[in-house]
N, C-alpha and C positions, 0 to 999 in steps of 0.2 A: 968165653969173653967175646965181646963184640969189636968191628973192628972200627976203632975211633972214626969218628963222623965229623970231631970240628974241622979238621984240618981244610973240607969242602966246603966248611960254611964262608972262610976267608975269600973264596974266592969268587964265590955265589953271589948272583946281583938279579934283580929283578930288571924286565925290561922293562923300559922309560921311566923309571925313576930318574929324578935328577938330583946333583947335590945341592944340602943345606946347610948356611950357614953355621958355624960351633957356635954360635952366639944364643943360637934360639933356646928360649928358657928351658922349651918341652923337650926340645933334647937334652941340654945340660941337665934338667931332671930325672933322666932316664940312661944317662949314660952309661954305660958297664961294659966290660970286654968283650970287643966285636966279635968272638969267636964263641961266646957261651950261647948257645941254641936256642930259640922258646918256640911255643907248642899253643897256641890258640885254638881249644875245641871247640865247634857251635855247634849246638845241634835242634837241629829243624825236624821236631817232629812230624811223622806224614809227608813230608818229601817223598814224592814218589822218585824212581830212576830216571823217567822218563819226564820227568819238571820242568828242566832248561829245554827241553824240544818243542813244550805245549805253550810256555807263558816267557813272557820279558823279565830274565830277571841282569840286569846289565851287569853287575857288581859280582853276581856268581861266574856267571859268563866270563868275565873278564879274568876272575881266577880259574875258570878252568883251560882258559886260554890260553894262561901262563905256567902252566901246572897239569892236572891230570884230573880227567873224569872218566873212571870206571864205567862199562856198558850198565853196572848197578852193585849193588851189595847184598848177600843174600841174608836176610834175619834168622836170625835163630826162633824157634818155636816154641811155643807159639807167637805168631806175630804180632806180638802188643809189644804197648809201649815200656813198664816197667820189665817185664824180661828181656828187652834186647838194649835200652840204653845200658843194663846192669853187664852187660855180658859185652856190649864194646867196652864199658870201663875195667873187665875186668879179665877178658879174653877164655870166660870160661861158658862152656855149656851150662844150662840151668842145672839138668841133673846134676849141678858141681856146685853153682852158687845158691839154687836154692826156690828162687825167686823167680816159679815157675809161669807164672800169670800176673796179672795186676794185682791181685788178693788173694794168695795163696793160702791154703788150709794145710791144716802139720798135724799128721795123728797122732804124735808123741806129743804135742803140745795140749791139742784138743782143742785148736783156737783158730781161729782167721784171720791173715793181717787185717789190719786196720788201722786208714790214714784220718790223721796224721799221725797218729803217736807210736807206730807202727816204722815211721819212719825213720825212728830215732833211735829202735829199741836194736840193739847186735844180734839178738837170737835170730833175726830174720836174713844177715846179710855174712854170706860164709865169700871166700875168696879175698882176691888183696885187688883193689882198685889203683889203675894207674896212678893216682895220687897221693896215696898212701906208701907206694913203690918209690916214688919222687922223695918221698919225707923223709923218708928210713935212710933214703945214700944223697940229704944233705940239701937239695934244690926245692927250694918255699912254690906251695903251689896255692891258687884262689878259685874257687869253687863256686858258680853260679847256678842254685836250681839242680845239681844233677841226681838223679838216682844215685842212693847209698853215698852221699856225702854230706849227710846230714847225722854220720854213725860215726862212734869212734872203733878205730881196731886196735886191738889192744893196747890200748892209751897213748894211738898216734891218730889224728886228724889230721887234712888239712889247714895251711897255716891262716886262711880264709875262708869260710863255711858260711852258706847263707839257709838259715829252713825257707822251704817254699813260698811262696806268694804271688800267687796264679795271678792278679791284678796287679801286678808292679810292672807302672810301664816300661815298655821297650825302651822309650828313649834315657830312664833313667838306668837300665841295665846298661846299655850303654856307657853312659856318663861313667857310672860305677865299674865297670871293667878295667877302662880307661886310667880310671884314677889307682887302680890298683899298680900302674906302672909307674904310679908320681911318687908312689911311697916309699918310705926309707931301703936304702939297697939293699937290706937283708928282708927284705920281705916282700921285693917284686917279684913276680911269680916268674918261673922257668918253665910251668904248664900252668894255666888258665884253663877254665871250662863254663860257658854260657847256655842258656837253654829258651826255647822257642817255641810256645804252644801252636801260633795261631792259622798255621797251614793244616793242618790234623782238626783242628775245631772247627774250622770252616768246611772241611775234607765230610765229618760227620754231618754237617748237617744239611748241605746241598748235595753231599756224594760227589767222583770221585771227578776231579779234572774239569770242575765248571768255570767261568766264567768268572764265579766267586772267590773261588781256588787261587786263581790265578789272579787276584787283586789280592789274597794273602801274602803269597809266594812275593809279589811286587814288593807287599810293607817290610816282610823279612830283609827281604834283597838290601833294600834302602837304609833296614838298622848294620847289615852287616857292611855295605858301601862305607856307614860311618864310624865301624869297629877300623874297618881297612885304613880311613884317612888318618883316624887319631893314632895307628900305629906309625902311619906313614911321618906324619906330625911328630912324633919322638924320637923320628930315627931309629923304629924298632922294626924298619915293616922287612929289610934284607936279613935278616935272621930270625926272624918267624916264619912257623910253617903253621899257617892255617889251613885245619883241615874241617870239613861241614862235613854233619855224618847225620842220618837219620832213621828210627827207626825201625819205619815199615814201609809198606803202599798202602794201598786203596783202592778197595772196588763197590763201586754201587750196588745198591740194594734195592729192586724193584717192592713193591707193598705187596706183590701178589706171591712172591718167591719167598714164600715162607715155610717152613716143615714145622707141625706140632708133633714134637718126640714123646709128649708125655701119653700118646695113645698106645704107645710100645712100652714106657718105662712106667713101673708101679712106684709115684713118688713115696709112695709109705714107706719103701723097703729101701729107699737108696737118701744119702745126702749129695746136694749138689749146691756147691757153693756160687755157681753163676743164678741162680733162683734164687738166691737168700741175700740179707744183709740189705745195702742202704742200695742196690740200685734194684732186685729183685727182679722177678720175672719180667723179660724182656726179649730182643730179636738179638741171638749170640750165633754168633760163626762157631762156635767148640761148645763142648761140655766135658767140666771131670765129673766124674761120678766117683761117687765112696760107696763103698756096703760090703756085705756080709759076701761070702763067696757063691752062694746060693741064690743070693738078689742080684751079682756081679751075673754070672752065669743065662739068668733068665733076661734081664737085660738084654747081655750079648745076642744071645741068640733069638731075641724076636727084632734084634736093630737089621740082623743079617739081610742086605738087599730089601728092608722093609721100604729104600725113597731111592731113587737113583742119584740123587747128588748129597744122600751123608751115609758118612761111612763110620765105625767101630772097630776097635781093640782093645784086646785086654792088655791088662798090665806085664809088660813082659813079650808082649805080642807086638809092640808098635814097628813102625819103619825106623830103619838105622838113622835117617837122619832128623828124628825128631829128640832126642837128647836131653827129656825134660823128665825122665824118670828118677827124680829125687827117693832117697830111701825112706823118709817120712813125710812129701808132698807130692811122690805123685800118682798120680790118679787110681783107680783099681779099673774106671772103665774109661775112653775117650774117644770122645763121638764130634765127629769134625763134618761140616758142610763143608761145597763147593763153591767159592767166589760165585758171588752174586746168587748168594742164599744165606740166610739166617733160621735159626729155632727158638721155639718159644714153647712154653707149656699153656696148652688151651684154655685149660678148665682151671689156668690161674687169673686171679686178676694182673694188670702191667702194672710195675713197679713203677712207672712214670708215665705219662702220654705224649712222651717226647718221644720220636722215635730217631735212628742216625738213618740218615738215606747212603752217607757213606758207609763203609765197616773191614776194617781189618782183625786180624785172626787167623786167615786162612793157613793153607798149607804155606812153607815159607818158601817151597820150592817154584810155587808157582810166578809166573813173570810181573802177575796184579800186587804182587806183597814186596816184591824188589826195593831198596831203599834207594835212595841219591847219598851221594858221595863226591866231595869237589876238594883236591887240597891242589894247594900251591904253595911254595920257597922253595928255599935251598935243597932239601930235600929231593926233591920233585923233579923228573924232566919237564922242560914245557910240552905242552897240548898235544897229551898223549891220551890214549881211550884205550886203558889196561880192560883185560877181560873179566867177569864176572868174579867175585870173593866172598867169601864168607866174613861177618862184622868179627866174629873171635877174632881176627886178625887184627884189630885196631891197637890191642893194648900192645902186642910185640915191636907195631906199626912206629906210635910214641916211646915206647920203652929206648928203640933202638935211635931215633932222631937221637932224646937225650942221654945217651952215652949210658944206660941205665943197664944194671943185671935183672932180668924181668925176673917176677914169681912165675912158677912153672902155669901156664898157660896152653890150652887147645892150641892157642894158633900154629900158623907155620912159616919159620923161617923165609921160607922159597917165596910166599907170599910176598912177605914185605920188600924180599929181596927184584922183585916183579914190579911192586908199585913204585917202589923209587928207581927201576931202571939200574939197581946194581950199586945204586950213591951208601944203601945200607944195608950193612950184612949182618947176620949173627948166626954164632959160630953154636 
């Protein structure tokens, strides 16, 4: 059991808040027992660690002033974006959830995901997402955009669910979050969760930490200033714990640092799902490869030191802390570049003539793939700068704010008990 948490929220105030009137609608809208917790996730794709150092973001600053920013968060692997948002909601290694890449291939299925409708289907999404933890012991949660909450597990959803919509603007994301706290008291959320493409889109196509980046990171900043004010606006902002999580990094990709691997791998004999399907042959930081153990073999051993900055293993062979060896997706071979290189097969044509100057993927160890991380409430000491973590740790992180018995989850206790400085324990 955990050791109860509201008792701190009583007494928990954010600085310079001032009092507001009972009279204000937006509060008497929102009113509920000052000691029931909420949990505001946002998540900022492509935020690198080092974001708030490089660019003005006033409104994260200010929460992390108030609250805590981690030297960075480490991704789980590979460092994309549908395997590590799934693995913060769900505090599990891929090898466990499943959802080992953006598009993962299943040899028991015989199939490839594919979005959208991939997104909605359960055979793809094994573990229990913090939200679905919420449903089960009683607290309504609303769901903006996230990975795997556009699934049902076994016939509990989220009590709000949006399917994606890459072009829905920010300011109506917004609006829309907002109003989920206007609504009938049994269906204001006790966790909420928002999501943020346009730091990672711009991340791709200038590369890593430009000038452009940082007119991203500015527009984020300004929709989450106006998540901040409408909680503040309800009288909901002293018992929220907003926490900003993202991710991956980002490291630039010169045009000239490129390795053609298909002059070592005989594409006849292997399948490889980064070369196929709707984005096709292109510049990839990793490759899984599938085949026959004989085609796995010959692969392996003509990859051995064939480029100095990519590297091979077989199945079974990887580093302990890549974690994505699913029993039916993952790889047989996997061949990873070094930051600031990509692969491509030669003698294919590109799958698009677009290319990313940015690109994440890499190892997750490395300091280029580190995510950001900014929370602040009750929870939270002020303007502390805890050391390095791993994201498995976010669902124990929520679980324990709302007073929740988590599913068994990677994370670790000590962690969470680290980020909040001792305010949350579990036992």
């Amino acid at each position: 059991m955990m050791t109860p948490f509201r008792n701190l929220l009583i007494l928990a105030t954010f600085a310079g808040l001032t009092a507001c009137a009972s009279t204000d609608p937006l509060r008497e809208a929102a009113s509920a027992p000052s000691d029931e917790p909420i949990v505001l996730m946002i998540g900022v794709d492509g935020l690198t660690a080092d974001a708030l150092d490089l660019f003005e973001a006033p409104n994260m600053q200010a929460l992390a002033n108030r609250g805590i920013r981690p030297e960075g968060m480490i991704p789980v692997m590979p460092s994309v974006t549908f395997t590590n948002f799934y693995s913060i909601a769900t505090g599990l290694y891929p090898e466990d959830h499943g959802m080992i890449n953006n598009a993962p291939f299943d040899r028991e299925l015989n199939e490839g995901f594919v979005n959208p409708m991939s997104a909605q289907d359960s055979r793809w999404w094994a573990g229990e997402p913090i939200w679905i933890t919420a449903e089960r012991q009683g607290l309504p949660t609303s769901i903006m955009f996230w990975l795997g909450s556009e699934v049902e597990f076994a016939g509990d959803r989220p009590t709000r669910w949006t399917p994606y919509e890459h072009n829905k603007p920010y300011e109506e994301r917004v609006e829309e979050v907002l109003a989920w706290f206007d609504g009938p008291q049994e269906e204001r959320p006790r966790f909420a969760a928002v999501y943020f493409d346009l730091v990672d889109t711009i991340g791709h196509r200038t590369g890593a930490n430009t000038p452009e980046v940082g007119e991203a990171v500015a527009t984020v900043d300004r929709h989450i200033g106006n998540l901040v004010a409408g909680l503040e606006a309800r009288g909901l902002l002293e018992r929220t714990n907003i926490i900003i999580v993202s991710d991956h990094g980002m490291a630039t990709n010169p045009e000239d640092q490129v390795i053609h691997f298909d002059q070592w791998i005989d594409l006849d004999t292997v399948y490889i799902p980064e070369i196929e399907g709707r984005g096709g042959n292109g510049f990839r930081p990793f490759l899984n490869v599938y085949g026959e153990p004989d085609a796995i073999d010959a692969a392996h051993q003509a990859l051995q030191g064939a480029h100095p900055h990519m590297r091979a293993w077989k199945r079974g062979e990887m580093p302990d802390h890549f974690r994505f060896d699913h029993p039916t997706r993952g790889p047989d071979l996997f061949v990873l570049a070094d930051p600031g290189w990509t692969m491509s097969a030669r003698d294919l044509p590109l799958g698009s003539p677009w290319r990313s100057m940015g690109v994440h993927g890499h190892d997750s160890i490395d300091p280029l793939m580190h995510a950001g991380f900014v929370a602040a409430g009750p929870a939270f000491p002020e303007g502390t700068r805890p050391g390095l973590f791993e994201n498995i740790n976010v669902y124990l992180l929520i679980a324990c704010i709302l007073d929740l018995e988590p599913a068994d989850t990677a994370g670790d206790p000590a962690v969470v008990s680290a980020l909040t400085d001792g305010r949350c324990e579990l036992e």
